[in-house]
Phi, psi and omega in degrees: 000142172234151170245055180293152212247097195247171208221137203274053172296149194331294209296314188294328185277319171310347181264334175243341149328284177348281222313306174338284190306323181302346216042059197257326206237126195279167178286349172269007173239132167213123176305144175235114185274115181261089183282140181255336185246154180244075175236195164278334153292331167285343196269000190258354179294288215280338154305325175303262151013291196306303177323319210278326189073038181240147180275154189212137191244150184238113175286133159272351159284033221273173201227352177226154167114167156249051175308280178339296220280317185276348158301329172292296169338283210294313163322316193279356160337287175277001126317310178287347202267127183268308195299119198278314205285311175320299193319308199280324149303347136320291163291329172296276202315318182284323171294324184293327167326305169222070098257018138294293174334325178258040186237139193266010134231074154254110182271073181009092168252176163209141162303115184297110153203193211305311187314303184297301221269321193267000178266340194266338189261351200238351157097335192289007171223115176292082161331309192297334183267010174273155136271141200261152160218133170254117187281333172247167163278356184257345148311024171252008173276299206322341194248307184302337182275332215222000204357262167287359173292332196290323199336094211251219159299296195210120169259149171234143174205148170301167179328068191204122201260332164326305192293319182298314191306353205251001203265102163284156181093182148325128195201118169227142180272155218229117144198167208260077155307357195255127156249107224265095170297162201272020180190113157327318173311338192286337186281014151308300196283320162242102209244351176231122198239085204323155186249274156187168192214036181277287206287023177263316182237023206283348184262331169282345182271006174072003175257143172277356165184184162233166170224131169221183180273350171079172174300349170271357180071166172277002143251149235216128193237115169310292196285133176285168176188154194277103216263136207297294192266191196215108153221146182269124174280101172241088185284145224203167179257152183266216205266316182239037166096344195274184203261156150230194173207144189270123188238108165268104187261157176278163191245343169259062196276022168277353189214172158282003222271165148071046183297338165289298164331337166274312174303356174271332169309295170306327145321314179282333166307304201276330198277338192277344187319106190300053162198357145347292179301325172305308203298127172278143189278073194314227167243338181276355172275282186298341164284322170308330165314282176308338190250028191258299173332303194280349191078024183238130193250123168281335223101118177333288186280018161270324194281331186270335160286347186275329202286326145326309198282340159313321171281314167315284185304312178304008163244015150270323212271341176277344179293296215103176154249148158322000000 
């Protein structure tokens, strides 16, 4: 099984939505969202999902983002609405809202840390229906101090086989394969990168599934920004099947001005590529394509999403379905 572990920005949602709708995302892949925004793209996703009858693990804790803040906006929002008719459409939209949230396979997750561990020891959480995701190395006192009490649904805990031994249940590993420069223009200097070889050993290795951040990593940056270069991510199989990824750059990187020009520059980059025939041509592939094809620079955050949905589907194609 794989868990990619997506942050709920528009293009990430807007990306496994697709796949969906394509009949792209095998039933052996289930996302897992850390919503940063309280808007309608993320909740018509999680609708989506519902229709489909596929799980989706949802955090209720996210630790980045303005989820939080804007679900409190809006409550005070419909406090505040003097008009009854404005007001009760309100509250009809925010209640259809989380009773999305109670729909069974919309799956409980939580970031595993000391809050959580003491409402799961206080009875105020069912352990058997949550996923616990541990982010750090330092959640391995909580499973040595509590063990089998932790035993949750599904635990994702990083790369550590000490940290596994202590984990009762279903156990997938969680690590951040992408090494993310501090500029694009710096991925010139590593235009070829190892990735992971996680979905090659996570069942000999005793996990029930694996997990990444996919090309965006595990860190989370608010702010957008105009970037000197333009590079396209592509992850691709090396010589013995594990993943590596490719950083295609634009070359006229001295100013921000003139971004289609650099995606045509980065494109050209990936189409001129001695290894273009190996890449599988998923739909998150054939589109950059097309619109390399069409003369139309999508957008930063289109390139990421394409570049996302490219990565996915090759581990629906590797998975299989059920």
């Amino acid at each position: 099984m794989y868990y990619p572990y997506l942050r709920g920005r528009q293009n990430e949602l807007l990306c496994i939505r697709e796949l969906l709708e394509k009949g792209e995302l095998s039933t052996k892949i289930i996302p897992v969202i850390e919503p940063v925004r309280f808007n309608a793209t993320f909740f018509s996703t999680l609708s989506k999902f519902i229709e489909a009858k596929r799980e989706i693990i949802l955090i209720h804790n996210p630790k980045v983002g303005s989820f939080n803040k804007e679900y409190r906006d809006m409550k005070k929002k419909i406090e505040a609405e003097k008009d009854e008719k404005k007001k009760n459409k309100l509250q009809t939209t925010l209640d259809s809202y989380l009773n999305i949230f109670k729909n069974e396979y919309i799956t409980e997750g939580y970031l595993n840390d000391q809050e959580i561990v003491d409402e799961v020891l206080s009875g105020k959480k069912d352990i058997n229906k949550i996923v616990l995701i541990n982010c750090f190395q330092g959640n391995y006192k909580y499973y040595e101090e509590h063990g089998e009490v932790l035993s949750a649904k599904v635990t994702l805990i990083p790369k550590d086989e000490d940290f596994k031994d202590e984990v009762y249940g279903d156990v997938v590993i969680l690590e951040d394969g992408y090494v993310k420069a501090k500029r694009n223009v710096d991925y010139i200097n590593s235009p070829d990168e190892f990735f992971s070889r996680n979905h090659l050993v996570y069942a000999k290795r005793g996990y029930v599934g694996f997990s990444d951040y996919s090309i965006v990593g595990d860190e989370y940056d608010e702010a957008g920004f105009a970037p000197l270069a333009i590079a396209i991510h592509i992850i691709y199989y090396g010589n013995k099947k594990e993943l590596r990824v490719h950083h295609f750059v634009s070359e006229s990187n001295e100013n921000i001005s003139d971004p289609a020009r650099k995606f045509e520059e980065a494109m050209e980059n990936l189409l001129a590529w001695e290894l273009y025939d190996e890449i599988p041509k998923t739909e998150g592939f054939n589109r950059l394509v097309e619109c390399y094809s069409n003369g139309k620079f999508p957008g930063l955050g289109v390139i990421k999403r394409y570049s996302l949905m490219h990565h996915i589907q090759m581990m629906s194609e590797y998975l299989g379905d059920e």
